[in-house]
C-alpha positions in Angstrom: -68.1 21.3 65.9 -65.9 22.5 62.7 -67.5 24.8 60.2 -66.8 23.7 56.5 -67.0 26.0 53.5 -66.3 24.8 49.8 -65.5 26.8 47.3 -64.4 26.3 43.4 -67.6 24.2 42.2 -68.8 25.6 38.5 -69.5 24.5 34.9 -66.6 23.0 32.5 -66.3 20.7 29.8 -65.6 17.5 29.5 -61.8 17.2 30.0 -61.3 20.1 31.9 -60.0 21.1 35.4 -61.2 23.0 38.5 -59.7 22.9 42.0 -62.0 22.8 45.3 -61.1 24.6 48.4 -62.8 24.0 51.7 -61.7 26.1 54.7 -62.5 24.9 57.9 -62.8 27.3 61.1 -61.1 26.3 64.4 -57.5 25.8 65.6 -57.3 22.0 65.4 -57.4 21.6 61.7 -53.6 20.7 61.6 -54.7 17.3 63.6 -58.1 16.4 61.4 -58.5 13.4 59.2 -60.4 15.4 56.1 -62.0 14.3 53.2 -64.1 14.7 50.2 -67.0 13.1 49.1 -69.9 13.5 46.5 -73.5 12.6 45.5 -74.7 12.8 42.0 -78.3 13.4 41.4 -80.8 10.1 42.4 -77.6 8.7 44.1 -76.2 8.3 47.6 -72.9 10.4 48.8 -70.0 8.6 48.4 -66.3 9.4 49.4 -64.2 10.4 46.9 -60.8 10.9 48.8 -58.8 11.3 51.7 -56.3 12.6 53.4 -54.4 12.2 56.9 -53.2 15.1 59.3 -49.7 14.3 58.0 -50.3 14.5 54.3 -51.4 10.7 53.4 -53.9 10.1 50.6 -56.3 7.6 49.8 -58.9 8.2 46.5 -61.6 5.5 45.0 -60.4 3.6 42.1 -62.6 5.6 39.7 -60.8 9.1 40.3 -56.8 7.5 40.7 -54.9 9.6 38.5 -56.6 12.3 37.5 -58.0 13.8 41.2 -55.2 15.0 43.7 -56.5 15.5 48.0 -54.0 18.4 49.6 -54.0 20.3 52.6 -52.5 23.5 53.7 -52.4 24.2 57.6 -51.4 27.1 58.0 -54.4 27.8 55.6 -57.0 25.4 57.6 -57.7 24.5 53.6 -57.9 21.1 52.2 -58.2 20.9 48.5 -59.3 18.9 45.9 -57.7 19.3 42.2 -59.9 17.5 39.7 -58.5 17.0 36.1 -59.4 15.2 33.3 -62.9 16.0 34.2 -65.5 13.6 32.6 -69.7 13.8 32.7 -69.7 11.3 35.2 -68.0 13.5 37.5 -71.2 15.9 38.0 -72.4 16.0 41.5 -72.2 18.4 44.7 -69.2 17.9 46.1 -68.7 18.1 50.0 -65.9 18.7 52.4 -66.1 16.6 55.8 -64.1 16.4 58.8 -63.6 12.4 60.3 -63.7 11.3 63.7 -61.5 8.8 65.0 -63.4 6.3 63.2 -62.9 7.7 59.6 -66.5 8.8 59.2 -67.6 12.2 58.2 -68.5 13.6 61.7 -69.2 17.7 60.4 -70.2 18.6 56.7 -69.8 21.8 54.6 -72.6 23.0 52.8 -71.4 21.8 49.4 -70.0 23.0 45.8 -71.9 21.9 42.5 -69.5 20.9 39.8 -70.9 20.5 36.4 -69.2 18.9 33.5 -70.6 19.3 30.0 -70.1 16.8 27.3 
């Protein structure tokens, strides 16, 4: 099973910007289906984006335009740039790796991200 570690989570005002870095151990992360999801306080996790081994992306309607899902291989990174950052955006934010069938199949231990009004 993967190991997932986020990084990059903190405090910032409304409008702001922070990127998210999960590195993942292992030597197939080139192949891996990764993504990121959150859960605010009270609610359940819910994806946030996607992306494919070969660089497609997929985000929620609620984040198009001002979120942007990367990866770097050679790193075994994925990233998540967050800008335009808005109250509603405060939750722990976690990195997973899909199976075959798109669903979160190993989790990192998460990355808080706070956004003050």
């Amino acid at each position: 099973q993967v190991q997932l570690v986020e990084s990059g989570g903190g405090l910032v005002q409304a409008g702001g910007s922070l990127r998210l870095s999960c590195v993942a151990s292992g030597s197939t992360f080139s192949i891996m289906r990764m993504a990121w999801y959150c859960q605010a306080p009270g609610k359940q996790r819910e994806l946030v984006a996607r992306i494919t081994s070969g660089g497609m992306t997929s985000y929620v309607d609620s984040v198009k335009g001002r979120f942007t899902i990367s990866r770097d291989n050679a790193k075994n990174t994925v990233y998540l740039q967050m800008n335009s950052l808005a109250p509603e955006d405060t939750a722990v934010y976690y990195c997973a790796a899909l199976d075959p069938f798109q669903l979160p199949g190993s989790w990192g231990q998460g990355t808080q991200v706070t956004v003050s009004s």
